[in-house]
TORKOL-4160 file (C-alpha; in steps of 0.2 Angstrom, whole numbers, padded with zeros to 4 digits, m for minus):
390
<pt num="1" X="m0247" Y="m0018" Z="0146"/>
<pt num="2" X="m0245" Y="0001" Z="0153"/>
<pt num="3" X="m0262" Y="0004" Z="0146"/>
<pt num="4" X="m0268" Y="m0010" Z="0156"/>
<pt num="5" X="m0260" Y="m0005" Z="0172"/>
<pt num="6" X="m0266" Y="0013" Z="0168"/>
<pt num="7" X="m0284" Y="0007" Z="0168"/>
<pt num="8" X="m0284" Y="m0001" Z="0183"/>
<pt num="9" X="m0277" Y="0014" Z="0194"/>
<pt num="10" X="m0291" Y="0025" Z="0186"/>
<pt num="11" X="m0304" Y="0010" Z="0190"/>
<pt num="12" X="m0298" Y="0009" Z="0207"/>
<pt num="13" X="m0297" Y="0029" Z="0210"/>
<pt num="14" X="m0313" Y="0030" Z="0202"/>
<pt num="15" X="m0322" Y="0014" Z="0216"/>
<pt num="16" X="m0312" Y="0026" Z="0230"/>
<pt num="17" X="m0319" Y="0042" Z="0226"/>
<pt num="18" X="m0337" Y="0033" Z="0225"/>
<pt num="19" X="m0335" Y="0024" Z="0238"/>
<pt num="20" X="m0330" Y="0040" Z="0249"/>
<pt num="21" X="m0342" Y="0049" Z="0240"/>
<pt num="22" X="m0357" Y="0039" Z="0248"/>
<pt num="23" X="m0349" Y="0039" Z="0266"/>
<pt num="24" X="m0340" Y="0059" Z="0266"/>
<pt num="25" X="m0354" Y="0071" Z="0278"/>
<pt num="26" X="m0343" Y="0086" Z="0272"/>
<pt num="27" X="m0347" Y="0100" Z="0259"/>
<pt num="28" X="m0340" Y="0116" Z="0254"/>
<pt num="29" X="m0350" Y="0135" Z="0251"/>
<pt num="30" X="m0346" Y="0146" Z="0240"/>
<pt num="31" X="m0351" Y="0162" Z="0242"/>
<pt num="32" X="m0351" Y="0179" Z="0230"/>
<pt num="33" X="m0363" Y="0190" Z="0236"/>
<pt num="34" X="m0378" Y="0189" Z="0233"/>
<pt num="35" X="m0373" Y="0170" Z="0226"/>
<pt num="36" X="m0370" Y="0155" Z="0237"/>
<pt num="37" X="m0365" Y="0138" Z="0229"/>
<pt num="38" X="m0367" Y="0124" Z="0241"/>
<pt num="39" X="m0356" Y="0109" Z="0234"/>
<pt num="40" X="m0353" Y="0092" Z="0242"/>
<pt num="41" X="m0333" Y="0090" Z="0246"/>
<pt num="42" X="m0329" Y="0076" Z="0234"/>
<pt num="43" X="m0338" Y="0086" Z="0220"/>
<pt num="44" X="m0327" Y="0100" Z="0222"/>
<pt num="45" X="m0311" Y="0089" Z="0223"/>
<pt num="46" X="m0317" Y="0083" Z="0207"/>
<pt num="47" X="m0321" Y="0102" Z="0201"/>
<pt num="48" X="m0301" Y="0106" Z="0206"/>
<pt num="49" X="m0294" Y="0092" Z="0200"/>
<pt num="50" X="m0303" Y="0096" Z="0182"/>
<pt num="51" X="m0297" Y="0113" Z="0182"/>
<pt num="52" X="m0280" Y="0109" Z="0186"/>
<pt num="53" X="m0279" Y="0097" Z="0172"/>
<pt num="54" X="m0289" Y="0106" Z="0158"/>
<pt num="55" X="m0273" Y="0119" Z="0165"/>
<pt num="56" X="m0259" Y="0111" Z="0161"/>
<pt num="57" X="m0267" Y="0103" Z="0145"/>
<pt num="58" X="m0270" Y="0121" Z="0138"/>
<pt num="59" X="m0255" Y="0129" Z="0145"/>
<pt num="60" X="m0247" Y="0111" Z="0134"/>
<pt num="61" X="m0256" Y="0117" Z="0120"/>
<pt num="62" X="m0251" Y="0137" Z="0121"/>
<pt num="63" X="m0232" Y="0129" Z="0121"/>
<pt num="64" X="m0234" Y="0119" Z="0107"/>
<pt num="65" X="m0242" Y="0132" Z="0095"/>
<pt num="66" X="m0226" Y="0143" Z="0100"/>
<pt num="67" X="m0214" Y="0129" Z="0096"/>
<pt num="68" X="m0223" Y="0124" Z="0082"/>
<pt num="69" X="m0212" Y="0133" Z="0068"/>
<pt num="70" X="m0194" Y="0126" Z="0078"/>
<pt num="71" X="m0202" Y="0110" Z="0078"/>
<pt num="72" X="m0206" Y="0111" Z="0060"/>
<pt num="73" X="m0189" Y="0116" Z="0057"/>
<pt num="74" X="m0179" Y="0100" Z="0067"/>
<pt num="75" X="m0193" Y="0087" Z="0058"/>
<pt num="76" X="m0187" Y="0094" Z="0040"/>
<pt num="77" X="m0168" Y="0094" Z="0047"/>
<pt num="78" X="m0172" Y="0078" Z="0051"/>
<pt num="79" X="m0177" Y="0072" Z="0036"/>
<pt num="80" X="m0167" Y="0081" Z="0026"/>
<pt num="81" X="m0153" Y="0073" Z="0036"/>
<pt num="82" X="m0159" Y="0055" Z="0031"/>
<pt num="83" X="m0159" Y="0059" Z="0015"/>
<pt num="84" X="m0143" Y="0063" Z="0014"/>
<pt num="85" X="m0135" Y="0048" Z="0024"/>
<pt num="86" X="m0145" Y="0038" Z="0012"/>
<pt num="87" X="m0136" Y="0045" Z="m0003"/>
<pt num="88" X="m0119" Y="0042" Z="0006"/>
<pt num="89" X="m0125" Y="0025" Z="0008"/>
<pt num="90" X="m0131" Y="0023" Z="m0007"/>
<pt num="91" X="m0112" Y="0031" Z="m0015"/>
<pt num="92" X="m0102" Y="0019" Z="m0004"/>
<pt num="93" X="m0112" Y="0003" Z="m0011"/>
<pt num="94" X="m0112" Y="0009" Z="m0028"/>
<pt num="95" X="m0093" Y="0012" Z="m0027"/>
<pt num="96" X="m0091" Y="m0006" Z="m0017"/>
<pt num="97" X="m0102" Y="m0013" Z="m0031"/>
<pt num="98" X="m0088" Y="m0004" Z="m0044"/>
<pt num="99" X="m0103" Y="0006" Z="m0050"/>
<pt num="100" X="m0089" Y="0018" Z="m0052"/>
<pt num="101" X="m0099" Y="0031" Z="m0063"/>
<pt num="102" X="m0113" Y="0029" Z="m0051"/>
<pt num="103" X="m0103" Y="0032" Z="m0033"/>
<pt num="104" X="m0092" Y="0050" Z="m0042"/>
<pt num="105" X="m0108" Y="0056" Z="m0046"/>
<pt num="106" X="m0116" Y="0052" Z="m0027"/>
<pt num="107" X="m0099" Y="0056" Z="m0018"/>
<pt num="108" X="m0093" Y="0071" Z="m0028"/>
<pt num="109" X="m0109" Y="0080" Z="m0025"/>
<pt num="110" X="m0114" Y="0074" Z="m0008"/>
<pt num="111" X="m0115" Y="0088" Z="0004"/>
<pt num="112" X="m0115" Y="0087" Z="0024"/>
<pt num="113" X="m0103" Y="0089" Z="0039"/>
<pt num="114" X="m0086" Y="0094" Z="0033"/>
<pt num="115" X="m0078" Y="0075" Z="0040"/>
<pt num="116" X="m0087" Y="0065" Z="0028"/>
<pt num="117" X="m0089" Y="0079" Z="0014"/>
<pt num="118" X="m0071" Y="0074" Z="0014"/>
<pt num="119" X="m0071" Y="0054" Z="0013"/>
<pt num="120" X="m0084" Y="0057" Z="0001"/>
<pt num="121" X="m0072" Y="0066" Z="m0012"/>
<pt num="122" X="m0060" Y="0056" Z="m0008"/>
<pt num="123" X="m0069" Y="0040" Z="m0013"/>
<pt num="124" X="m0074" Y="0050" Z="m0029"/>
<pt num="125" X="m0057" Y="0055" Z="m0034"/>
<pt num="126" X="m0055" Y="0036" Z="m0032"/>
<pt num="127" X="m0068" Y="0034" Z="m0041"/>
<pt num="128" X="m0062" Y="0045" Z="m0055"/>
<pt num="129" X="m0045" Y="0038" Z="m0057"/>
<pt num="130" X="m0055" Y="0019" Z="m0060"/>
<pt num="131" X="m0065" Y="0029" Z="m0074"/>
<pt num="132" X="m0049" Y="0037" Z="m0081"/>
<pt num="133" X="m0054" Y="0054" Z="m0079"/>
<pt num="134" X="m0040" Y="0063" Z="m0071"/>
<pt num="135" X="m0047" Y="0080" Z="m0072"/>
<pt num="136" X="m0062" Y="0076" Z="m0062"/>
<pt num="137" X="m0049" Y="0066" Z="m0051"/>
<pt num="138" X="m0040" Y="0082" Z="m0047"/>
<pt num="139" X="m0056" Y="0092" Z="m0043"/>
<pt num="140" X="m0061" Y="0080" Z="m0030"/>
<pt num="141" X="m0044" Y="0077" Z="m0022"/>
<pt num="142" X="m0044" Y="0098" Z="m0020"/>
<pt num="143" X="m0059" Y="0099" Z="m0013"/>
<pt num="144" X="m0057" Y="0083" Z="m0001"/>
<pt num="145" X="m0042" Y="0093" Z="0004"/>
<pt num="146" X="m0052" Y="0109" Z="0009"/>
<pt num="147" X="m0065" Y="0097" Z="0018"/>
<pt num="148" X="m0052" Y="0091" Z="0031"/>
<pt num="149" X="m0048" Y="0074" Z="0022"/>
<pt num="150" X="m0031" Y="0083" Z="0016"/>
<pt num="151" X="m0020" Y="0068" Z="0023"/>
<pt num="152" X="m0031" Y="0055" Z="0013"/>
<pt num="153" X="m0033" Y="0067" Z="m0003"/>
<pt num="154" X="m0014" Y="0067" Z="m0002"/>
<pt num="155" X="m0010" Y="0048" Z="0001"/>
<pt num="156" X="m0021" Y="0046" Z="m0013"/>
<pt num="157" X="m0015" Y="0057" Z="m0027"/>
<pt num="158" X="0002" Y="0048" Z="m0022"/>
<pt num="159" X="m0006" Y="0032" Z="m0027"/>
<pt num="160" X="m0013" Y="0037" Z="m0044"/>
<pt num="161" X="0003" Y="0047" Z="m0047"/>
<pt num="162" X="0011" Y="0030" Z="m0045"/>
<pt num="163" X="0000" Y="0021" Z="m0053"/>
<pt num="164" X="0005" Y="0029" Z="m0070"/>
<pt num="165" X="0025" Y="0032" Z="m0064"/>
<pt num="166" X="0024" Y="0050" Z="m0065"/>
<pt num="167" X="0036" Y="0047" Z="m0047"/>
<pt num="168" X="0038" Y="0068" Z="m0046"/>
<pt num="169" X="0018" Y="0069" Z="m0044"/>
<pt num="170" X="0019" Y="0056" Z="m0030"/>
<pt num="171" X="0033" Y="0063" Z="m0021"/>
<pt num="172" X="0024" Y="0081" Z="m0021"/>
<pt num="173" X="0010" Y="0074" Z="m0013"/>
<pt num="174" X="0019" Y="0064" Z="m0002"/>
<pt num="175" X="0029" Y="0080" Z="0005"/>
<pt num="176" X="0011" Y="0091" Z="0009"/>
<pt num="177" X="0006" Y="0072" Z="0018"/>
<pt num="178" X="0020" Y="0074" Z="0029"/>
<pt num="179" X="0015" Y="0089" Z="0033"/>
<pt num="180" X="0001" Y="0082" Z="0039"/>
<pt num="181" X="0007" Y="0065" Z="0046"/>
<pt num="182" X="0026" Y="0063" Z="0043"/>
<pt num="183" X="0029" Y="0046" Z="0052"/>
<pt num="184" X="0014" Y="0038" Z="0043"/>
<pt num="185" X="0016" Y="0021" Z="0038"/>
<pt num="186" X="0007" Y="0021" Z="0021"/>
<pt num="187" X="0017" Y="0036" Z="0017"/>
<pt num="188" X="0032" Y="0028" Z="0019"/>
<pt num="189" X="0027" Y="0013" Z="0009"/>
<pt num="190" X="0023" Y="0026" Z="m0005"/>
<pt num="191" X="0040" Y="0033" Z="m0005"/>
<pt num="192" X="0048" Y="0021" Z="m0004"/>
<pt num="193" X="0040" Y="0015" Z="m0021"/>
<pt num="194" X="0040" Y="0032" Z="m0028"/>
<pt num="195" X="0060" Y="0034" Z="m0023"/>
<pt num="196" X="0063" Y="0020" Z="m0032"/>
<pt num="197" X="0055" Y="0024" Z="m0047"/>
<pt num="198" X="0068" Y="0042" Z="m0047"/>
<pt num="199" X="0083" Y="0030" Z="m0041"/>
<pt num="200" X="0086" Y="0038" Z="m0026"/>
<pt num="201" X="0095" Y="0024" Z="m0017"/>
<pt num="202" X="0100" Y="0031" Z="m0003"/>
<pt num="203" X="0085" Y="0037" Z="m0001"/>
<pt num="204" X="0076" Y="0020" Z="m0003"/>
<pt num="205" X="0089" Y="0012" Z="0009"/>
<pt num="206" X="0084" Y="0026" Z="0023"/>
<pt num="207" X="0066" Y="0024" Z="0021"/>
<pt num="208" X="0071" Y="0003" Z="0022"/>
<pt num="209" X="0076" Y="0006" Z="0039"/>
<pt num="210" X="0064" Y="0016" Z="0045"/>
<pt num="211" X="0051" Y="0003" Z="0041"/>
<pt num="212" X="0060" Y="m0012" Z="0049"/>
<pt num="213" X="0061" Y="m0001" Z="0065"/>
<pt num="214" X="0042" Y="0000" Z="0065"/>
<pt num="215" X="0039" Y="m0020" Z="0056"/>
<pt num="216" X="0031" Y="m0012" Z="0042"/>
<pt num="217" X="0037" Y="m0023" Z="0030"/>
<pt num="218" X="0037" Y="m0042" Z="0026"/>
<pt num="219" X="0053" Y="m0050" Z="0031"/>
<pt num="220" X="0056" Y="m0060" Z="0013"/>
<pt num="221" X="0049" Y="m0042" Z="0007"/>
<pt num="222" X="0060" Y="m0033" Z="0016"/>
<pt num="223" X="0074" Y="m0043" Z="0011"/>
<pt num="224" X="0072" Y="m0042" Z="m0008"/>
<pt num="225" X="0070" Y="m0026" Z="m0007"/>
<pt num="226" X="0089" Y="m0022" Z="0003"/>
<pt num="227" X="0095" Y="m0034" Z="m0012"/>
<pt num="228" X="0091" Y="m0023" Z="m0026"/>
<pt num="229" X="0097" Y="m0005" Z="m0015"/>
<pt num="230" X="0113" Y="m0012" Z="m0011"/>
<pt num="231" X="0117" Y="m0020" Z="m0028"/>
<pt num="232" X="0111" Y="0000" Z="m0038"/>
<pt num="233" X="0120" Y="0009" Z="m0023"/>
<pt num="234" X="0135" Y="m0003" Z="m0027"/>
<pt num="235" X="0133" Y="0003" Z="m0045"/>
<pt num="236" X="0131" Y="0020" Z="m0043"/>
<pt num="237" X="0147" Y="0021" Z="m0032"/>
<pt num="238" X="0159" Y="0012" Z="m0047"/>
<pt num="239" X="0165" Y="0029" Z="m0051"/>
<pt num="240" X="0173" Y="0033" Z="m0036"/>
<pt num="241" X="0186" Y="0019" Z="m0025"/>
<pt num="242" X="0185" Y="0026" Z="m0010"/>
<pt num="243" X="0167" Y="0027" Z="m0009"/>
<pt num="244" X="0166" Y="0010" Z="m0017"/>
<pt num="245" X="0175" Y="0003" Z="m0003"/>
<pt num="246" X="0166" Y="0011" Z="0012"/>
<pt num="247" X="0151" Y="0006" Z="0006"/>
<pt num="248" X="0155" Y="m0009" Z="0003"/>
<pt num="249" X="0163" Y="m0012" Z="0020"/>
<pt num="250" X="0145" Y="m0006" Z="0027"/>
<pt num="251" X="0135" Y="m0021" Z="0019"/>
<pt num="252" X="0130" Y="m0034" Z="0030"/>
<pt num="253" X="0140" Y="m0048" Z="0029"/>
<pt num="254" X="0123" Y="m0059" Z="0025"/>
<pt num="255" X="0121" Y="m0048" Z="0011"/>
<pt num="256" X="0137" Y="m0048" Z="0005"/>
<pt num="257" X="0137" Y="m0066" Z="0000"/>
<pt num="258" X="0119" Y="m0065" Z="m0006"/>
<pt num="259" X="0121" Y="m0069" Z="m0027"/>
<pt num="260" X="0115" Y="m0052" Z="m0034"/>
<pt num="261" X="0123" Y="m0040" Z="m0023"/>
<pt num="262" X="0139" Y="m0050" Z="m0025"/>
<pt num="263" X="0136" Y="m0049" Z="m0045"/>
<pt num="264" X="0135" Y="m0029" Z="m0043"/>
<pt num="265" X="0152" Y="m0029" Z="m0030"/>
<pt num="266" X="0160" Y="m0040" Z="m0044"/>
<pt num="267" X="0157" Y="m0029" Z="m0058"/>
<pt num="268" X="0161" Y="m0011" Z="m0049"/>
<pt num="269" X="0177" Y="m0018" Z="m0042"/>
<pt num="270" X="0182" Y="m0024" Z="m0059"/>
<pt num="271" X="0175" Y="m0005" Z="m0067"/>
<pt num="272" X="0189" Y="0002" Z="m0055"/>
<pt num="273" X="0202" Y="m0011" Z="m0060"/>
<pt num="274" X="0200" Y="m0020" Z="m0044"/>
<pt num="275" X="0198" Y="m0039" Z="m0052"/>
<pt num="276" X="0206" Y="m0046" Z="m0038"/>
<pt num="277" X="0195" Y="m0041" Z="m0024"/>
<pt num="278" X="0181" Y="m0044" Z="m0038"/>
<pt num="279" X="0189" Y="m0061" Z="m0038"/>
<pt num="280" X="0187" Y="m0062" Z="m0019"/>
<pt num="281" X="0169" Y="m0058" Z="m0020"/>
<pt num="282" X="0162" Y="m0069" Z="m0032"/>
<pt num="283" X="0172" Y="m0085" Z="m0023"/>
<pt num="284" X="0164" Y="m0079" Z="m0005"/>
<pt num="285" X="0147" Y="m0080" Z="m0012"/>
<pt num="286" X="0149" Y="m0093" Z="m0024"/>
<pt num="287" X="0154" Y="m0105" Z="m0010"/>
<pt num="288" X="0139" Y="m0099" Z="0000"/>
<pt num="289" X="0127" Y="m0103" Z="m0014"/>
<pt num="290" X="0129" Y="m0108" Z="m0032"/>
<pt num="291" X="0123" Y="m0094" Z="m0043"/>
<pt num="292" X="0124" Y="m0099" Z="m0064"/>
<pt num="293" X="0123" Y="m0080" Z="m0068"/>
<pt num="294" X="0138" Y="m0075" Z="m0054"/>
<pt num="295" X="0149" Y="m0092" Z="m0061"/>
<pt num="296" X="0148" Y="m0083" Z="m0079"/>
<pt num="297" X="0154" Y="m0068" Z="m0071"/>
<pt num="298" X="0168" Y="m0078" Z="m0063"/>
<pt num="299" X="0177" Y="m0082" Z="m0082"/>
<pt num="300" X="0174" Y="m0062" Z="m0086"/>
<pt num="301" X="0188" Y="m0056" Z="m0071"/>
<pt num="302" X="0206" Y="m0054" Z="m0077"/>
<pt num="303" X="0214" Y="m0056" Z="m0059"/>
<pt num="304" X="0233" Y="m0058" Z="m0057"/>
<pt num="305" X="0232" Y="m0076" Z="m0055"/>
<pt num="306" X="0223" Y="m0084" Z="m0067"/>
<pt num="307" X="0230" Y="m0101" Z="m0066"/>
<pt num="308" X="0222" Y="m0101" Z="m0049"/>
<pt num="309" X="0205" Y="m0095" Z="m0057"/>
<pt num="310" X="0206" Y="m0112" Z="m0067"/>
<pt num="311" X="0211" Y="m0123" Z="m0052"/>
<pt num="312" X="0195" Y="m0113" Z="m0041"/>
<pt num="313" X="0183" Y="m0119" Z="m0058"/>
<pt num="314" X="0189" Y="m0135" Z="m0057"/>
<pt num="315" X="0187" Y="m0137" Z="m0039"/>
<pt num="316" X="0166" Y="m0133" Z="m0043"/>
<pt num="317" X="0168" Y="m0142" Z="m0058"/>
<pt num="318" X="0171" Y="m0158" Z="m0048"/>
<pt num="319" X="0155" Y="m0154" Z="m0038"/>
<pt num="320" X="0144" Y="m0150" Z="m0053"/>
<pt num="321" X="0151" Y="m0159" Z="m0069"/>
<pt num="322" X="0136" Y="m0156" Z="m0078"/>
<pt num="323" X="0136" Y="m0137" Z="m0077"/>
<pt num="324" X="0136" Y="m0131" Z="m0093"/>
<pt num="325" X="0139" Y="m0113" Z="m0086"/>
<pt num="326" X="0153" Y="m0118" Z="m0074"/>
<pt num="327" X="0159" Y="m0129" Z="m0092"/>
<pt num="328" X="0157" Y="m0113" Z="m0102"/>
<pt num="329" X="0168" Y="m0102" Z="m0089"/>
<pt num="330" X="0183" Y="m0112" Z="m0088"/>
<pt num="331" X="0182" Y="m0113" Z="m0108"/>
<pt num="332" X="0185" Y="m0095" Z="m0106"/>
<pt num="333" X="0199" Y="m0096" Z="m0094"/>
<pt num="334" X="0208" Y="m0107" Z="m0103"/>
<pt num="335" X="0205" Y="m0096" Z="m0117"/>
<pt num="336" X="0213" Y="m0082" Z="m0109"/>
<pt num="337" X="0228" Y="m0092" Z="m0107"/>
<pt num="338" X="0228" Y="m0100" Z="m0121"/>
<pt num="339" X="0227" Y="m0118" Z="m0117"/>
<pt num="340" X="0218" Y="m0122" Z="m0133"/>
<pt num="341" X="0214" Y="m0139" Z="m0129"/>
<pt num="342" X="0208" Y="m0136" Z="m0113"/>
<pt num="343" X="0195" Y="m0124" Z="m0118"/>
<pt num="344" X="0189" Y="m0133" Z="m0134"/>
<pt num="345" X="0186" Y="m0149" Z="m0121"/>
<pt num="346" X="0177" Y="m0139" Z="m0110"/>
<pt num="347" X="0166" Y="m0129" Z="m0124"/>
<pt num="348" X="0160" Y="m0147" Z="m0132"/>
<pt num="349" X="0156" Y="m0154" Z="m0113"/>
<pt num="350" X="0145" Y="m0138" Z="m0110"/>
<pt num="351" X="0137" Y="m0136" Z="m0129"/>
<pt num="352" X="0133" Y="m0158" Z="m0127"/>
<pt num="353" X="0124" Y="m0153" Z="m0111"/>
<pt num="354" X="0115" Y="m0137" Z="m0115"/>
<pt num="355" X="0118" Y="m0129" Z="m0133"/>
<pt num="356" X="0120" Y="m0111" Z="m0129"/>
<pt num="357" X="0122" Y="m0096" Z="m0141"/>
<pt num="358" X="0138" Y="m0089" Z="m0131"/>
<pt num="359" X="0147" Y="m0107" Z="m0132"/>
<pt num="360" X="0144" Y="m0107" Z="m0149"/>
<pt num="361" X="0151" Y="m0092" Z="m0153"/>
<pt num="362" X="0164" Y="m0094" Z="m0142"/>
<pt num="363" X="0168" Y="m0112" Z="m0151"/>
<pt num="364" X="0169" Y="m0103" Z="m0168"/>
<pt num="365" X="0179" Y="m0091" Z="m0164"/>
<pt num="366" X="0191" Y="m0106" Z="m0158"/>
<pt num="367" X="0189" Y="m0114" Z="m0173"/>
<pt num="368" X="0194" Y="m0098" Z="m0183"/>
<pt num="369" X="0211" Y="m0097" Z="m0173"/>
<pt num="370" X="0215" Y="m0115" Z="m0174"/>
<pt num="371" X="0212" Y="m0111" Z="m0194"/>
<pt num="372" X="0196" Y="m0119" Z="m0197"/>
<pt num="373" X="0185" Y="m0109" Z="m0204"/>
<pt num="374" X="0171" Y="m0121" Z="m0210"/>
<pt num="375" X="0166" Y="m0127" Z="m0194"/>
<pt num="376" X="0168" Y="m0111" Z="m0187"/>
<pt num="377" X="0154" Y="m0106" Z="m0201"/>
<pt num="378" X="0143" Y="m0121" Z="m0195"/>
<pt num="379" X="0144" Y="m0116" Z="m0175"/>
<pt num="380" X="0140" Y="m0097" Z="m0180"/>
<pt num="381" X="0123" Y="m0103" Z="m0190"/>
<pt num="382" X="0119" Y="m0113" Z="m0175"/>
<pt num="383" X="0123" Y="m0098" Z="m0164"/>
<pt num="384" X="0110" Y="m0089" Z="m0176"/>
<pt num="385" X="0099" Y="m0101" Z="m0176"/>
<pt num="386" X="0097" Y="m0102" Z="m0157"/>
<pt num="387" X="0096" Y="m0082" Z="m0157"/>
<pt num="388" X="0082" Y="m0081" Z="m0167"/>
<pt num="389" X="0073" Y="m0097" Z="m0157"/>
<pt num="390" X="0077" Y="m0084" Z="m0143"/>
């Protein structure tokens, strides 16, 4: 279409000029002594305008024979620059195809601007660790960080640190990313895994806060997670009363009654000699939610009452009459105070609704006090029996 319109304007230049041509009295002399050129004007506007453009066109010319080496030079930059955006293509789709061989090979030699020199290595160290080849890993991961990916490199080698449990690695590379970025999300998530792997609970229970300032975390994650820092803090501070009861005063309420925290009070408490206040805990939480595991627990505390321990049991036991569990723990209590008939009941209620390895052992022992050896022989083999089913 410009062609078009550009042949016209020549067309209708060209029927102008004739046209004034034909009708234009007027010409021009040019004298050089002893020659004289006599021209007709439009002739000589012609003449001019030639001149002017065969000027330009050669003075175009002379311009572009002296550019022609820089020009030379940006086409093969060009291409050269194609070239290598088509092997970082082709390194990312071999690495999103898990053409893992394929995409190390592209990325860990690809060569270019310094940014994604670096997200290339980085994508061959992760590469590498698919192929399990650490030391070609390690080469990558170094030179991503000397090609200004050192916050990727890093968060990375945290990863595969991780991945093989080696929680020292991670945590090295986690502290030079800080360096780098030391509220990062992903870094948080990373240590938070890594200082779990070293039991650092404090740490972990840190970290756990940190993220639920900034709703990094899952809720139900969030709160699992809380369940199994306070339970190992609660166990790590069994050695010490004081800091067992200050920590303990600093759970949330919500968590103290939670099943598996309360197992990990109970047990402390009763490490330091504390069975009532164990006593106290496994009642709270029991009341809140039935827990089979905390209920066992429950027949294990020697408190100072254990006449009321029974009556507490019985209470459940009224509610759940087919626990065998709850049936097995009062056995026990009974035991403890000797109320032989009472515990043999109980024992032969929980083994007719669920034969367990623990009530038969417990009813042979039984059967040996009460001086019946024979049947105590006949509930160990099936205390055996169930152990090796197991």
């Amino acid at each position: 279409m410009r062609w078009l319109v550009s042949l016209l304007i020549v067309f209708v230049l060209a029927v102008g000029l004739a046209m004034a041509g034909r009708y234009d009295p007027g010409y021009v002399v040019l004298v050089y002594p002893p020659w004289r050129l006599e021209i007709t004007f439009i002739s000589f506007v012609l003449l001019v305008t030639a001149l002017i453009v065969g000027g330009v066109i050669l003075l175009r010319l002379a311009v572009l024979t002296l550019n022609l080496p820089s020009i030379v030079r940006e086409q093969r930059a060009r291409r050269a620059a194609r070239r290598r955006d088509e092997n970082f293509v082709g390194g990312l789709r071999a690495y999103t195809e898990l053409r893992f061989q394929d995409a190390e090979q592209a990325l860990g030699q690809w060569q270019g601007d310094e940014t994604r020199t670096g997200i290339a290595r980085v994508l061959a160290a992760r590469a590498a660790q698919e192929m399990r080849a650490p030391a070609q890993r390690m080469q990558h991961v170094r030179e991503a960080g000397e090609q200004g990916a050192a916050l990727a490199a890093q968060l990375f080698e945290a990863e595969a640190c991780l991945e093989v449990k080696d929680a020292s690695g991670a945590l090295a590379a986690l502290q030079a990313a800080k360096a780098v970025a030391p509220q990062h999300t992903g870094l948080l998530r990373l240590e938070l895994r890594a200082r779990q792997l070293t039991g650092q609970w404090d740490e972990v229970e840190r970290l756990l806060d940190q993220l639920a300032r900034s709703n990094a975390l899952e809720p139900a994650v969030a709160a699992q997670l809380r369940r199994a820092t306070y339970a190992e803090n609660l166990g790590r501070r069994s050695e010490d009363d004081r800091a067992l009861l200050e920590y303990w005063k600093k759970v949330p309420a919500e968590y103290k009654a939670d099943a598996l925290v309360a197992r990990a009070a109970a047990r402390a408490f009763m490490v330091r000699g504390g069975h009532d206040t164990a006593l106290d805990v496994i009642e709270a939480a029991l009341d809140r939610e039935w827990d089979e595991a905390l209920a066992e627990l429950y027949g294990e505390v020697r408190g100072s009452r254990p006449g009321r321990q029974i009556e507490q049991a019985e209470k459940w036991l009224h509610a759940r009459p087919r626990d065998a569990h709850l049936l097995l723990t009062l056995a026990q209590l009974c035991s403890v105070e000797q109320l032989w008939g009472k515990a043999q009941s109980y024992l032969e209620a929980s083994l007719g609704i669920a034969p367990s390895m623990e009530a038969h052992v417990r009813m042979a022992e039984l059967k040996t006090h009460n001086g019946q050896p024979s049947e105590a022989c006949q509930h160990y083999q099936k205390a055996l029996a169930l152990c090796r089913e197991a």
